[in-house]
Structures are given as C-alpha cells and as structure tokens.
C-alpha positions as CSV (number, residue, x, y, z in Angstrom):
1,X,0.0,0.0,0.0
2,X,1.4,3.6,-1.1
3,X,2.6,5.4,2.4
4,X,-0.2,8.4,1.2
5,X,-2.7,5.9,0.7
6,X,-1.5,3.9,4.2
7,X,-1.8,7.4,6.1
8,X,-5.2,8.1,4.9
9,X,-6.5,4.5,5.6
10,X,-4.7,4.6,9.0
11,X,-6.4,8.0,9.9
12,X,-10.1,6.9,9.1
13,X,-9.1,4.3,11.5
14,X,-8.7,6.1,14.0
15,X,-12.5,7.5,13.4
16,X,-14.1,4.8,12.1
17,X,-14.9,1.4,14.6
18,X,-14.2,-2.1,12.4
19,X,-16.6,-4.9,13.1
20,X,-15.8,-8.3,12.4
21,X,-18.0,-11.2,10.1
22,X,-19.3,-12.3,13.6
23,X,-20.3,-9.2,15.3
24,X,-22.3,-8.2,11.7
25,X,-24.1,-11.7,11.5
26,X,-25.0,-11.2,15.7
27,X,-26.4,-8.1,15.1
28,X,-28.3,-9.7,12.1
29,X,-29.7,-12.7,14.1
30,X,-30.4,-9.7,16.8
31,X,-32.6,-8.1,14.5
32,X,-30.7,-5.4,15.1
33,X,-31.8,-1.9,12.7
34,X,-29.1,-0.7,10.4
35,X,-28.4,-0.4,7.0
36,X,-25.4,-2.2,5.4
37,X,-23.7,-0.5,3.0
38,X,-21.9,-2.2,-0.3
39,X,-18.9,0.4,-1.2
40,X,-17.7,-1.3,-4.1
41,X,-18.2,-0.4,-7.5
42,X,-20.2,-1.9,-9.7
43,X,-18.0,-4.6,-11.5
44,X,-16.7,-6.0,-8.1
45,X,-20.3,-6.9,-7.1
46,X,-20.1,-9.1,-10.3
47,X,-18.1,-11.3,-8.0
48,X,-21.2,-11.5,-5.3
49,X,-22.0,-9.7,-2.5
50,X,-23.3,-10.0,1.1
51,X,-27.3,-10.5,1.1
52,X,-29.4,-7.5,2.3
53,X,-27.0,-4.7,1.4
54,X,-27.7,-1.4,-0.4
55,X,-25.3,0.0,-3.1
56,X,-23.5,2.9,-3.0
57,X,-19.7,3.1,-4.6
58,X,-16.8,4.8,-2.7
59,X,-16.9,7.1,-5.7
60,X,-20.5,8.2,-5.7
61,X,-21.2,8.2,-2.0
62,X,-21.5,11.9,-1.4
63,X,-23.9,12.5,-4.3
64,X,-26.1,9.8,-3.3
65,X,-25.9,8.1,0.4
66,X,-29.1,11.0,1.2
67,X,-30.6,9.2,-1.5
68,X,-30.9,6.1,0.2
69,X,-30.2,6.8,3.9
70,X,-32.0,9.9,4.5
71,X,-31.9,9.7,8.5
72,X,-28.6,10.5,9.5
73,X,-28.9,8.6,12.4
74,X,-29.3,5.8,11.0
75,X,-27.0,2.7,11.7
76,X,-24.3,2.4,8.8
77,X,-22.0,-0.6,8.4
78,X,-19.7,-0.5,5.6
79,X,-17.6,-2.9,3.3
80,X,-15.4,-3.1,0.3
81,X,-13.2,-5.7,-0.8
82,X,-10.7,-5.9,2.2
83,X,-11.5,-3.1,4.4
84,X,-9.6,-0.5,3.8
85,X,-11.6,1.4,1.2
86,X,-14.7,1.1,3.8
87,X,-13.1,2.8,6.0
88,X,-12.1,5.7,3.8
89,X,-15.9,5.7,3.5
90,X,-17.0,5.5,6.7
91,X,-14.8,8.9,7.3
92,X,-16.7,10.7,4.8
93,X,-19.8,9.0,5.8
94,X,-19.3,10.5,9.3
95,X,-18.2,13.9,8.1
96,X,-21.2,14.1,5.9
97,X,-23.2,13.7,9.4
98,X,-23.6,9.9,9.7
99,X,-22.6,9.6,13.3
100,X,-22.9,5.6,13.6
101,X,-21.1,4.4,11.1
102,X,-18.7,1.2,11.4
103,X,-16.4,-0.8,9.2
104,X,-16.5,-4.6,7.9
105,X,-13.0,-5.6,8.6
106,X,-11.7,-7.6,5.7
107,X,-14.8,-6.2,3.7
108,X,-16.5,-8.9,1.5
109,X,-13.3,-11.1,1.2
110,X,-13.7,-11.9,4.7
111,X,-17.2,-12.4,4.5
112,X,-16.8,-15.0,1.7
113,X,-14.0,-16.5,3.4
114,X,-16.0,-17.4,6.5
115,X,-18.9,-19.8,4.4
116,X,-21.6,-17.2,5.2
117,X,-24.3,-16.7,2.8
118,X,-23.3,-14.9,-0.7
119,X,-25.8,-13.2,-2.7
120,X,-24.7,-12.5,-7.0
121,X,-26.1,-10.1,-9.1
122,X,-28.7,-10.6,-11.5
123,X,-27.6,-10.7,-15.0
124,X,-29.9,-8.6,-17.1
125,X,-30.7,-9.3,-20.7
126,X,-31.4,-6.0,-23.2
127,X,-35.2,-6.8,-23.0
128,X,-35.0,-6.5,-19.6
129,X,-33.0,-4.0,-19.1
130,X,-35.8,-1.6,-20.8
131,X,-38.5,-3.2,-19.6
132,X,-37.5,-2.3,-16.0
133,X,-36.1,0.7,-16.6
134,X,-38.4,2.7,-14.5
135,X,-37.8,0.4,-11.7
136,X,-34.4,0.7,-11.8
137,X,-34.7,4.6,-10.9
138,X,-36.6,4.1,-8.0
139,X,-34.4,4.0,-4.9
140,X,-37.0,1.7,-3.2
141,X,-36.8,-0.9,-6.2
142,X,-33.2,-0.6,-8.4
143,X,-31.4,-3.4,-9.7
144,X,-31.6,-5.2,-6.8
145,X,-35.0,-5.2,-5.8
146,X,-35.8,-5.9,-9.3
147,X,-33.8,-9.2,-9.1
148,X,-35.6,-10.1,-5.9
149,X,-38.6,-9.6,-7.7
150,X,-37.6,-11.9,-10.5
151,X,-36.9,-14.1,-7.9
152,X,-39.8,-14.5,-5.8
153,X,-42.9,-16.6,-5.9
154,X,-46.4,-15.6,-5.8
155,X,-49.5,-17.5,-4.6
156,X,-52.8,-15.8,-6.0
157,X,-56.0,-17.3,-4.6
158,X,-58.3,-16.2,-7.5
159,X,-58.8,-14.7,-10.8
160,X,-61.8,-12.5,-10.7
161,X,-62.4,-9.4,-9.3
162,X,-59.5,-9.0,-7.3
163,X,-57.3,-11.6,-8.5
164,X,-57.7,-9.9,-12.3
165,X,-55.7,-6.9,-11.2
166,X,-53.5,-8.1,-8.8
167,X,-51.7,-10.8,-11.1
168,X,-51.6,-8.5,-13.6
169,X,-49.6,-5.8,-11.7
170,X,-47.2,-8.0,-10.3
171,X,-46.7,-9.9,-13.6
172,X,-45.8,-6.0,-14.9
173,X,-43.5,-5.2,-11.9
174,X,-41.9,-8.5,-12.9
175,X,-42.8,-11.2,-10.2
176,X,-41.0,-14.7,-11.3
177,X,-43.2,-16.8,-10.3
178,X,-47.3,-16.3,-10.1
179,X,-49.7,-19.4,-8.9
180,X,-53.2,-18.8,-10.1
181,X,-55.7,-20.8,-7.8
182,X,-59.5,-20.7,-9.0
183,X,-61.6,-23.4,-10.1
184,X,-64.1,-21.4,-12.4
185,X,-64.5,-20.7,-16.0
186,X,-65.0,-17.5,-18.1
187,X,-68.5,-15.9,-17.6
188,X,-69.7,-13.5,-20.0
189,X,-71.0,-11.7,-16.7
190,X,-67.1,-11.6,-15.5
191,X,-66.2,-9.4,-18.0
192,X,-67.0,-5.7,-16.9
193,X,-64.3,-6.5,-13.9
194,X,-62.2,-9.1,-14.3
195,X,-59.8,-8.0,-16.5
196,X,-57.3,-10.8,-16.7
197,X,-60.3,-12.5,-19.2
198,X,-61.4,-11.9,-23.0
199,X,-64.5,-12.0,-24.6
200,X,-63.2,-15.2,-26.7
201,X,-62.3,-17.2,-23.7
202,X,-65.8,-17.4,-22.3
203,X,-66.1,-21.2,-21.2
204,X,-62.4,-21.6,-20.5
205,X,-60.8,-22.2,-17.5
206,X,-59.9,-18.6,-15.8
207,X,-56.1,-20.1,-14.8
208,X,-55.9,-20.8,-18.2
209,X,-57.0,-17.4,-19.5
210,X,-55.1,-15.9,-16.7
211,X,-52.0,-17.4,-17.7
212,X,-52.6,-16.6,-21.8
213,X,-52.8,-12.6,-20.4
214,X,-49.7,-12.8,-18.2
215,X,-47.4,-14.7,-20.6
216,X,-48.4,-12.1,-23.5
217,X,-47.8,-8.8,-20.7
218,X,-44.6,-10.2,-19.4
219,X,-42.8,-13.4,-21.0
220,X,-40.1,-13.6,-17.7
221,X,-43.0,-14.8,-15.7
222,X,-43.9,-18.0,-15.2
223,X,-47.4,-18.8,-14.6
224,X,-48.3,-22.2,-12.4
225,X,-52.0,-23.0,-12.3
226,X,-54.1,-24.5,-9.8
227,X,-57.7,-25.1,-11.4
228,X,-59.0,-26.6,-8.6
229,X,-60.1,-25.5,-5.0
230,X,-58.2,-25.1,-1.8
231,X,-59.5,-27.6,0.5
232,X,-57.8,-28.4,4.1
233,X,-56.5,-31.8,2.5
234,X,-54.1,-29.6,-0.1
235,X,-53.7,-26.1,1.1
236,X,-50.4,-26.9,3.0
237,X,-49.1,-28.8,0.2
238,X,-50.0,-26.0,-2.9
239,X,-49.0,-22.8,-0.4
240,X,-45.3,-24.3,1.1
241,X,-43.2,-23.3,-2.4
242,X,-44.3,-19.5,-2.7
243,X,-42.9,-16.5,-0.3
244,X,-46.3,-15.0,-0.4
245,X,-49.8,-15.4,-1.0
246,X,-52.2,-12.6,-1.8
247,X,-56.1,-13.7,-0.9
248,X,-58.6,-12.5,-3.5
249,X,-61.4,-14.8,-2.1
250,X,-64.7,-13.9,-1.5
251,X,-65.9,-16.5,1.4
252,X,-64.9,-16.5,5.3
253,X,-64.0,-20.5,5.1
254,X,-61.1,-20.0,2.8
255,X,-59.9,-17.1,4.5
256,X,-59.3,-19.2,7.9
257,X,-58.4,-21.8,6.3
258,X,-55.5,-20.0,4.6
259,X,-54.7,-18.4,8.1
260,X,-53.9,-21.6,9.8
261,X,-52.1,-23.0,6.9
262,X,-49.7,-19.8,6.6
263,X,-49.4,-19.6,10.1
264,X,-47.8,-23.1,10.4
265,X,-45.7,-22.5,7.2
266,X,-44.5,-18.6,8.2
267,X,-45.7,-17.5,5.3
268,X,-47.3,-14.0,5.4
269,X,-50.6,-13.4,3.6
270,X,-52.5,-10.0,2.2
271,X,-56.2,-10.1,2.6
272,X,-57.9,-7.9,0.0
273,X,-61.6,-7.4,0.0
274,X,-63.9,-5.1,-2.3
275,X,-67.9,-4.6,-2.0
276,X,-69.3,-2.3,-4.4
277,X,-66.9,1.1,-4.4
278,X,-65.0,0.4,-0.6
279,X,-62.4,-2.2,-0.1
280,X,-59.6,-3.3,2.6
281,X,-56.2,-4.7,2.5
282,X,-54.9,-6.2,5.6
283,X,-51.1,-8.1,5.6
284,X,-51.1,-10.7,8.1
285,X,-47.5,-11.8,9.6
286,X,-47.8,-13.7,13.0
287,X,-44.5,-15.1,12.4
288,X,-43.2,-11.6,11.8
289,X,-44.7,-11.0,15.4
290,X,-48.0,-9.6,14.7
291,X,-51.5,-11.1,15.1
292,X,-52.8,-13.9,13.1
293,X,-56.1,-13.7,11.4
294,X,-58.0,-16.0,14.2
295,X,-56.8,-13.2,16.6
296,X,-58.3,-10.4,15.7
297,X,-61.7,-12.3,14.9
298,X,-61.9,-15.8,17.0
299,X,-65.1,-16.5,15.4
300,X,-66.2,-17.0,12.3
301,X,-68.9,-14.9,10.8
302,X,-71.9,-16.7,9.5
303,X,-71.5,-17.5,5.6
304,X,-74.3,-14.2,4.6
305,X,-71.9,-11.7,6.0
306,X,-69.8,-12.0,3.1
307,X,-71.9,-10.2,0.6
308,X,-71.7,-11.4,-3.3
C-alpha cells in the first residue's frame, strides 16, 4: 500500500470502529436496525456480494448516500473488498453527518471467506433491461430489488375481481413466479371487472386465460395454475413453495383456512376485499410478530356476512 494511501486508511481508522464477520451476523440474528452499506463499484459486485445490502460506490457516496439513507442517524456498516476502502468511506460518511457508522473488517473477502451466505447479481438481458427501466430509478426498487422480484414466488388465490388486477400488476412489476388458484370458468358476466379475461375465452378455464394474459404482458413470468379448489387436504401442500400469497377470495372459510395453513408454514398473507366502491387490504405476519387472522376475529362470521 502507497505510504499516502496507508496514512489516509490509518487516519479513518482512528475515526471509524471495524466490526468483524461475527459481530455483523449477531447483530443480524439480533434483529438489530441498520443499513449495510456495499462500497464497491459496480464490477466487483459481479463477484457477489453480502445479502441485504444497499449499493453505494466509494466514488458516488456523497452525491447519493441522502438518496438512500436519508436519516442520518441511522446505523451504517460498511464494506469493500478488504477493508480498507470502507473505511475511507466511513470517514466521509461521518463527516457528511452519519454519526454511527462502522467498518467490515476484511470487507466482502472476509465475509466470503468465512462460508456465510453470498448473494450475485442478477444478470440482465437488453429486454430486460428496458423493460424495467423505470424500476431501476426508483431508490425503493433498483437493480436489486428488481432481481428479488424476479426471484420470488407468488400465490394468488383467485382470478376474478380481485385476482384480475393483482396478477396483472405484479406480472408487470416482474414477479418470477405467479400461482393462479381458481376453479371457475369464463362468464360473460365476469367481463366488466375481471380484466385478466377476454371476450373469446368465455367457457375456459380462468387459470388458463389468466395465464394466456400474463405470458403475453410479461414473458419472464412463469405462470403455475391451480384449477382446482383449496381444501384443508391440499392447502399446505399447494402454499409451502411461494414467499407470499395474496387472498382474492370472496368466502370467510377460505380465508381461515389460509390463516392456519400460513401460520404453520410462516408465510405472510394479504387479505384484499372489495364490496361495491369500498375495499380493505390487511397483511397478516404472526410469524413476523404480529397477530394472526383467528386473533383479531376468534369467530367466524356466519357465511351471509360475506356479501356477493
């Protein structure tokens, strides 16, 4: 290392606490609030990089840390390669008014080096690239987030009403993986809502025309149909392979029943309902340590309190 390059590492040294792989994954499995902080530039991450972190390189960190970590309070831990450039980070980081800011020592090297969990970055096609364009300008999304989205699996229980316009937004924001549960056929009577359908498809099965919609809006998904109803004998089964399931139903039954069966899985549901021009959307996450659906209403509501 150059002696003017050794000075200024050993100087943000002396300003900047170093954390080893151990203390960051205890104050992971402590559920501990921070933000970790990739410093790298962008073909290093090529390489992988640590699960959960945010990107920011060394050489754009004052134009856009605000960007991402508006509260300056927050928590920072950051990492490079070995260390060193981390910490030359962490001294700006602090003098930009980031008080609690630390340093991975041996950066993402170390990490690697230790077995613990790599993430590597999604590798983007020209189709794709456009079509997510958008996305990637959102500091809540980027590349990142786009690649988790790519990545994750969807359970939709229906394809009416509700079901119509939730597949077909998160087939657009470029969910992976969508499961279309419903049993029922097109109805010419479906058609002023459900959107998913066409006037041609009355008669088929609504997975099927569901899955004809998606695969013409967005080609990366992949559609996996269910034409059949959830019963207590195959709801654990059909649910344990998806991160989430969204609940378009329209009957009490099925809505307990999918509480008890995410419950025991930890898998978080959202509850939409609609009746005329009001609707709801309640995310339930016991295992996240919030209430189940059983707790806030014990009992069931006879079946004509659900109004068709």
């Amino acid at each position: 290392m150059p002696a003017g390059w050794k000075d200024l590492v050993d100087s943000a040294r002396k300003v900047v606490p170093e954390i080893t792989v151990a203390d960051l994954e205890a104050k992971r499995r402590r559920g501990e609030h921070f933000v970790l902080m990739d410093v790298r530039e962008d073909e290093e991450r090529k390489g992988g990089y640590i699960p959960g972190a945010i990107h920011v390189s060394r050489g754009m960190l004052e134009f856009k840390v605000t960007q991402v970590v508006a509260d300056r309070a927050t928590p920072i831990v950051a990492y490079d390669a070995g260390g060193n450039r981390s910490l030359l980070a962490g001294k700006v980081l602090k003098d930009l008014g980031y008080p609690d800011v630390v340093s991975l020592q041996g950066g993402f090297g170390a990490w690697r080096a230790s077995g613990a969990k790599t993430a590597k970055e999604h590798t983007w096609t020209a189709g794709q690239l456009e079509r997510y364009s958008r996305h990637f300008m959102l500091k809540e999304v980027g590349k990142e987030g786009q690649a988790r989205l790519l990545d994750a699996k969807v359970l939709c229980l229906g394809a009416g009403g509700l079901g119509s316009p939730i597949a077909l937004y998160l087939a657009a924001a470029g969910v992976g993986t969508l499961g279309v549960v419903d049993s029922d056929v097109v109805d010419l009577s479906n058609l002023q809502r459900q959107i998913l359908h066409t006037t041609d498809r009355i008669g088929v099965s609504k997975v099927e025309s569901a899955a004809k919609t998606i695969n013409a809006l967005n080609p990366d998904v992949r559609v996996v149909p269910h034409a059949y109803r959830l019963t207590p004998e195959n709801v654990m089964q059909v649910m344990k392979d998806y991160d989430l399931v969204v609940d378009g139903a329209d009957n009490f039954d099925t809505r307990y029943m999918l509480n008890d069966a995410a419950f025991f899985l930890k898998k978080p549901i959202v509850h939409g309902s609609i009746f005329q021009f009001e609707g709801q959307v309640t995310t339930i996450a016991p295992h996240l340590g919030g209430p189940c659906y059983r707790c806030m209403y014990p009992e069931r509501p006879p079946a004509e309190f659900a109004p068709g």
